[in-house]
C-alpha positions in Angstrom: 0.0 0.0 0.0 1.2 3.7 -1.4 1.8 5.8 1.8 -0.3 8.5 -0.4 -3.4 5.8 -0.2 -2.3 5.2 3.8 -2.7 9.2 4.6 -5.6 9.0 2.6 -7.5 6.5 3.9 -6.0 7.3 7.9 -7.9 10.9 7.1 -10.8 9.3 6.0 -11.1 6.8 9.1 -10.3 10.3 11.2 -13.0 12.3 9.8 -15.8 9.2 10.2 -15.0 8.9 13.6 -14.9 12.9 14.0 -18.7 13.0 12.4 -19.7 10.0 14.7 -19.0 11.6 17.9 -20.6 14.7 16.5 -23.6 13.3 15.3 -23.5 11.1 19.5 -23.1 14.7 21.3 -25.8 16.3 18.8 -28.2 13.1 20.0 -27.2 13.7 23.1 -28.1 17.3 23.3 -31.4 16.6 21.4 -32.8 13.6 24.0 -32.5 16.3 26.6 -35.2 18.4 25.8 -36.1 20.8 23.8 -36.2 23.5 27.0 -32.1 22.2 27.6 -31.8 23.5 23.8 -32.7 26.5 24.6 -30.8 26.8 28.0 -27.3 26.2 26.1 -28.2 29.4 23.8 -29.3 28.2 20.8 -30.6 30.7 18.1 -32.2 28.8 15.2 -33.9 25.3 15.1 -31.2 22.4 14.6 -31.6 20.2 11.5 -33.0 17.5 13.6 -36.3 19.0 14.4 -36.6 20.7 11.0 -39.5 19.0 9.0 -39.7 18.5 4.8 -41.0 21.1 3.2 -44.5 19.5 2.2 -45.2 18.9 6.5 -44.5 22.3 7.9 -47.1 24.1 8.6 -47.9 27.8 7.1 -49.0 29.5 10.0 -47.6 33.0 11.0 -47.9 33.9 14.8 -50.4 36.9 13.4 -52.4 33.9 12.3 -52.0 32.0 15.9 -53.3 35.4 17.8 -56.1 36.4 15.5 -57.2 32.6 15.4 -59.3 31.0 12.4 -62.5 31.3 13.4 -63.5 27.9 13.6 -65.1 26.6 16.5 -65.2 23.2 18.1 -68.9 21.8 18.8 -69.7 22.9 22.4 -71.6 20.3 24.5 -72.8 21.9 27.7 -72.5 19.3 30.3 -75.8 20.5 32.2 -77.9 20.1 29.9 -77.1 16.7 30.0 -78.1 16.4 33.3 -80.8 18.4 32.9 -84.4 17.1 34.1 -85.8 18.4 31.0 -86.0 15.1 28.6 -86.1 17.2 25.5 -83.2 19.1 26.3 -81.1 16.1 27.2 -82.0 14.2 24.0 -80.8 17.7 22.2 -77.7 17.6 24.1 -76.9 13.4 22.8 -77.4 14.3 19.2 -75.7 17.1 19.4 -72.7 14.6 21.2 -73.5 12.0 18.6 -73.3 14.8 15.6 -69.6 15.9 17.2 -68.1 12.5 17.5 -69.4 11.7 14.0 -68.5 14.8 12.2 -65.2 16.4 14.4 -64.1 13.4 16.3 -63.8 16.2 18.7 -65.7 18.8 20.6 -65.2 21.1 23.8 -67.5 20.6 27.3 -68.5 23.6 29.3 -70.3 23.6 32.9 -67.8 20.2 33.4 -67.7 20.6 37.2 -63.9 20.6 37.5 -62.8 23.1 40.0 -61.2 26.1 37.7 -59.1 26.8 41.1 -57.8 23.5 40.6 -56.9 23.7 37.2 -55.4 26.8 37.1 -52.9 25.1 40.1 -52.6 22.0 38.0 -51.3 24.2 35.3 -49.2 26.4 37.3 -47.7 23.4 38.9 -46.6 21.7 36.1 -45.7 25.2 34.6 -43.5 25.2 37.5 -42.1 22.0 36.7 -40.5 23.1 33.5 -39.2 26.1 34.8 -36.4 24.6 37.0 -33.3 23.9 36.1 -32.1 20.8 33.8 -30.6 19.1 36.7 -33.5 19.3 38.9 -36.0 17.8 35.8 -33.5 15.3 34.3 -34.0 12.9 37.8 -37.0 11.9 35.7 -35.3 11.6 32.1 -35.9 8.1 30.8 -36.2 6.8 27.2 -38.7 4.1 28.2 -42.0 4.2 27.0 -43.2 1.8 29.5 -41.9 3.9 32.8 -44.7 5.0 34.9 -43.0 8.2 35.4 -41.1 9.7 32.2 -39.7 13.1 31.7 -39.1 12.6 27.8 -39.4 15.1 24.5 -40.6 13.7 21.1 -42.4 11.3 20.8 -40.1 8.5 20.8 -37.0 10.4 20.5 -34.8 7.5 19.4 -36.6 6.3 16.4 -37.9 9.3 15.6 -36.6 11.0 12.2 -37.8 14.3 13.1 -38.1 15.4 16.5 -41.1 17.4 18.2 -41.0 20.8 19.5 -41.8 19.8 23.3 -41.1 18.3 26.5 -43.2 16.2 28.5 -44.2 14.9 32.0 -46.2 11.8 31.4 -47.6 10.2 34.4 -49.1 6.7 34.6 -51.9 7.2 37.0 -53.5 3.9 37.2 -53.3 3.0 40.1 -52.6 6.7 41.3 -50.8 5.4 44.5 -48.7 3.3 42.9 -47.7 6.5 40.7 -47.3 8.9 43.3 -44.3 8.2 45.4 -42.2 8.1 41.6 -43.7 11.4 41.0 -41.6 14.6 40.7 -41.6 16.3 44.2 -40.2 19.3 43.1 -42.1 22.3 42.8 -43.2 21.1 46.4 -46.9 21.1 45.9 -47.0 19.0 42.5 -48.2 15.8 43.9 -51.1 17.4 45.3 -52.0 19.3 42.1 -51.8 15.9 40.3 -53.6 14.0 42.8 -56.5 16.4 43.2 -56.6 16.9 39.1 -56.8 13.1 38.3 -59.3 12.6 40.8 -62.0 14.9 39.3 -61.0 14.3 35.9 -61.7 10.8 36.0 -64.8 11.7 37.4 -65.7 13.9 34.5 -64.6 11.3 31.9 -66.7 8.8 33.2 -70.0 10.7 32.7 -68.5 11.7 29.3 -67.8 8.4 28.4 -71.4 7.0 30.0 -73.0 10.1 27.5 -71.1 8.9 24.9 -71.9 5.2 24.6 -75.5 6.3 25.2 -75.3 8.3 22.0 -73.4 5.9 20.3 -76.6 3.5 20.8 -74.7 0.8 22.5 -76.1 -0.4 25.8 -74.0 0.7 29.0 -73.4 -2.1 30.9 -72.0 -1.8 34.5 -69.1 -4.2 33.6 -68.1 -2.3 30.8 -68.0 0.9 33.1 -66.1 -0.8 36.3 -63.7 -1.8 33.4 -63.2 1.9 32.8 -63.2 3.1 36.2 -59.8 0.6 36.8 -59.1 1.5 33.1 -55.7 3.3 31.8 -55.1 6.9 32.9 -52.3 8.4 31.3 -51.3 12.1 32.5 -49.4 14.2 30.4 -48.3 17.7 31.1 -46.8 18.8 27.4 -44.9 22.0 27.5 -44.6 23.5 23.8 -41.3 26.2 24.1 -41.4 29.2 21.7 -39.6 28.6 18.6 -36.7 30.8 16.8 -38.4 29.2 13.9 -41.8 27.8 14.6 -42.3 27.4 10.5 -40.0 24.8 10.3 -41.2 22.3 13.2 -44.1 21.3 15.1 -45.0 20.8 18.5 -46.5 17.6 18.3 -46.8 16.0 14.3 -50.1 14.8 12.6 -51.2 11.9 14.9 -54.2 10.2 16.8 -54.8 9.3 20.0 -54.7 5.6 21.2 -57.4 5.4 24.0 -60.9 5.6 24.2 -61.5 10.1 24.9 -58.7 12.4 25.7 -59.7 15.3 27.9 -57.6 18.5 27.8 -56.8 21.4 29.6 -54.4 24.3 27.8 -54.1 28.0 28.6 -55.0 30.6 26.2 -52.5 30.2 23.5 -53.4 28.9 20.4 -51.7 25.9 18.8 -54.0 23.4 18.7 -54.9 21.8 15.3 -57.6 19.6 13.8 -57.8 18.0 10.4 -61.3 18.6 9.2 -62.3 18.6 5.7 -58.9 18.5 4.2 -57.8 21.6 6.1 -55.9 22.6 9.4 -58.1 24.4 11.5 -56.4 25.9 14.2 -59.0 25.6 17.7 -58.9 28.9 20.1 -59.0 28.5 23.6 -62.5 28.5 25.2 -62.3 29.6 28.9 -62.6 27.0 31.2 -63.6 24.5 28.3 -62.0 21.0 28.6 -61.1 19.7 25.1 -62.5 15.9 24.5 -61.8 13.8 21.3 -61.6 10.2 20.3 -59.5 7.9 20.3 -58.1 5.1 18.3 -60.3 2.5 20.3 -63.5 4.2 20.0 -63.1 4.0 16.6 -62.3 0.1 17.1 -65.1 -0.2 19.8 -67.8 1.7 17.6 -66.5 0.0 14.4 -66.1 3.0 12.4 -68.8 5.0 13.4 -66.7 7.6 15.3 -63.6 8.1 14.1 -60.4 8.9 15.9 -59.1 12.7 14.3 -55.7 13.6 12.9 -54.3 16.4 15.0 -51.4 18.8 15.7 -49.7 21.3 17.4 -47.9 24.8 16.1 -45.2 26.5 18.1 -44.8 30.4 17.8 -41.8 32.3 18.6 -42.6 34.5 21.7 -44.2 32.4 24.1 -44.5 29.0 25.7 -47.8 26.9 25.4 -48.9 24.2 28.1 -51.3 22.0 27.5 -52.7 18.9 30.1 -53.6 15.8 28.4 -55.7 13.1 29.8 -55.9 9.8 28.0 -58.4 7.0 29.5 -58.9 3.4 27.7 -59.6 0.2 29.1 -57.0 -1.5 31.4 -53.7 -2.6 30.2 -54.2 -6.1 30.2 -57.7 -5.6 28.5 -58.4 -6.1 24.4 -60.3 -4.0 22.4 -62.7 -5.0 20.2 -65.8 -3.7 18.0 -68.9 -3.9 20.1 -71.2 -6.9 19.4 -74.0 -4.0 18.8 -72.5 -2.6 16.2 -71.7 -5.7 13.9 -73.9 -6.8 11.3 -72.9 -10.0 9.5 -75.5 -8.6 6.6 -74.2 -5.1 6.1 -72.0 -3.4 8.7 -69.7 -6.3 9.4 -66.6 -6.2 11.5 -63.7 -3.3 10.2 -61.6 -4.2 12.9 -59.2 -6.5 14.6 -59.1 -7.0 18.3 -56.3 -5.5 20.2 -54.2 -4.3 23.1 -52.3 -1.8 24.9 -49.2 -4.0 24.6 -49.4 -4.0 20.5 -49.4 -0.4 20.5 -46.1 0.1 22.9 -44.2 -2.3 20.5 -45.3 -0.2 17.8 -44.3 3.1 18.3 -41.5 1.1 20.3 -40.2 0.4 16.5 -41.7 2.9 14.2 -42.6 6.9 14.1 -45.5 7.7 16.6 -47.1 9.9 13.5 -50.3 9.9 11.5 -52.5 7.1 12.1 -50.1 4.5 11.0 -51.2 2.2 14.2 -54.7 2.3 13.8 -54.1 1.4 10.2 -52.5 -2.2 11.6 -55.8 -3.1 13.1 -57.7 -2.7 9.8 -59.9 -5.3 8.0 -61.5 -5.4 4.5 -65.0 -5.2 4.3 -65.4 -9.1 4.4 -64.0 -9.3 7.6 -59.9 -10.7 6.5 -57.3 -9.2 7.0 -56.1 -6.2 4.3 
């Protein structure tokens, strides 16, 4: 071997290792939060969160503060409890139309405690504010932890990354959850416990209206099911953005429980996919946001579909937002309700399934779109696409 080709090739085995160890320190910097980004100084968005040109979105923080004038269907929760028969039935069609027609929709008169909330969300707000030191004590990559500091979605398999950081919380059971819970600021625990506990409560009746409307008996087992059912907690916090054109909070994607109820403050970013357009929702005061799942749409075989939806970043101010995601338990398979299957027309769109196929799917693939529910799919005939 030439001692030319030896210089040669010792350079080019030099500048592979040199672009390895950048490319480890740039992962490393990048799975520690998008809020540690912005701690060390940085002044535009790293490649890594930057999305292709046809996904970013083309919405100007002029467009965020004016809003788009779409409004969300609002269910008013007492007229569903209302004494008044013709104003309940009103109030289930008017559920019914929502799930239907938005796969979303916003309650009013919930009976959450607005105190609460507002302490739930200054808490957690609170959270992100300390230093990195103080929040990495709950930095894990694993999906399955029942306490996880994390950003992305899956930040290790992702190919772009999101524009946020997380506290995701397994709540079920809520004791077993709460001694792995961040104790710093001092009075989170409390916040938590006191928020889970009424906004179970609230999903519940929800979910009780909702079966009602979707014509599907509610049986008391299927409802103790739910009350020991998943509870996933997760307090998102969206960082402003040197260039929120470029990324997104959260990507295109649907949920995988039954109804999501959330809380955000009054800054716009969240987006629904209606009618082959973005429509970007404005804060309703002291509204909870509920939409539906990837197993309603299994459990209600297609009737109500689970809806594609995102979340813009502007450049000025932080966004928080409080997710709540109920399903069945764990251990518990979904299935299209017996109800709603009809061997001569409507026949079964859907295959059975679990919580555990869905953590070994996004444990391997992007957590985007509706590329999960698609996997549980049938033809028409009932086999398998």
């Amino acid at each position: 071997m030439g001692l030319d080709l030896m210089v040669e090739r010792n350079t080019s085995d030099q500048e592979e290792r040199e672009e390895e160890e950048e490319e480890k320190a740039a992962k490393n910097r990048y799975t520690k939060g998008v809020k540690h980004l912005l701690e060390t100084g940085i002044s535009s968005v790293p490649k890594t969160y930057i999305l292709p040109p046809q996904d970013r979105p083309r919405v100007a923080d002029k467009d965020l503060e004016h809003g788009s004038n779409f409004r969300l269907p609002v269910i008013d929760m007492a007229r569903l409890r209302s004494s008044s028969a013709a104003d309940r039935i009103q109030a289930l069609e008017a559920v019914d139309k929502a799930c239907k027609e938005y796969g979303f929709f916003q309650v009013v008169n919930h009976g959450m405690n607005e105190e609460g909330m507002r302490k739930m969300m200054a808490a957690g707000r609170r959270f992100f504010e300390q230093g990195f030191e103080e929040r990495k004590k709950w930095m894990t990559s694993d999906i399955r932890g029942k306490v996880r500091y994390g950003t992305s979605f899956n930040e290790i398999n992702d190919t772009v990354l999101c524009w946020r950081d997380f506290l995701k919380l397994n709540c079920q059971p809520l004791q077993e959850m709460l001694p792995l819970c961040p104790s710093s600021p001092k009075d989170l625990r409390d916040e938590v416990v006191s928020y889970v506990e009424e906004i179970q409560v609230l999903f519940l009746e929800i979910m009780a209206v909702v079966l009602e409307a979707l014509g599907v008996r509610k049986e008391e087992s299927l409802m103790e099911e739910f009350e020991e059912g998943s509870h996933m907690l997760i307090v998102n916090y969206f960082p402003p953005c040197p260039n929120p054109d470029l990324t997104l909070g959260m990507p295109p994607h649907s949920d995988y429980g039954f109804l999501t109820l959330l809380l955000q403050d009054d800054i716009a970013g969240l987006q629904v996919y209606h009618r082959d357009r973005w429509f970007t929702i404005d804060p309703l005061f002291n509204s909870i946001v509920v939409n539906i799942g990837d197993h309603l749409e299994i459990f209600s075989n297609g009737r109500y579909k689970s809806v594609l939806h995102r979340v813009l970043v502007n450049s000025t101010k932080p966004r928080m937002s409080i997710a709540s995601l109920h399903s069945l338990p764990f251990s518990s398979t979904v299935r299209p309700a017996a109800a709603l299957i009809d061997d001569a027309g409507r026949g079964r769109l859907y295959k059975d399934t679990d919580f555990a196929a869905f953590l070994n799917y996004i444990s391997s693939h992007d957590a985007n779109r509706k590329s999960f529910l698609e996997t549980r799919k049938l033809t028409p005939n009932g086999q398998r696409g």
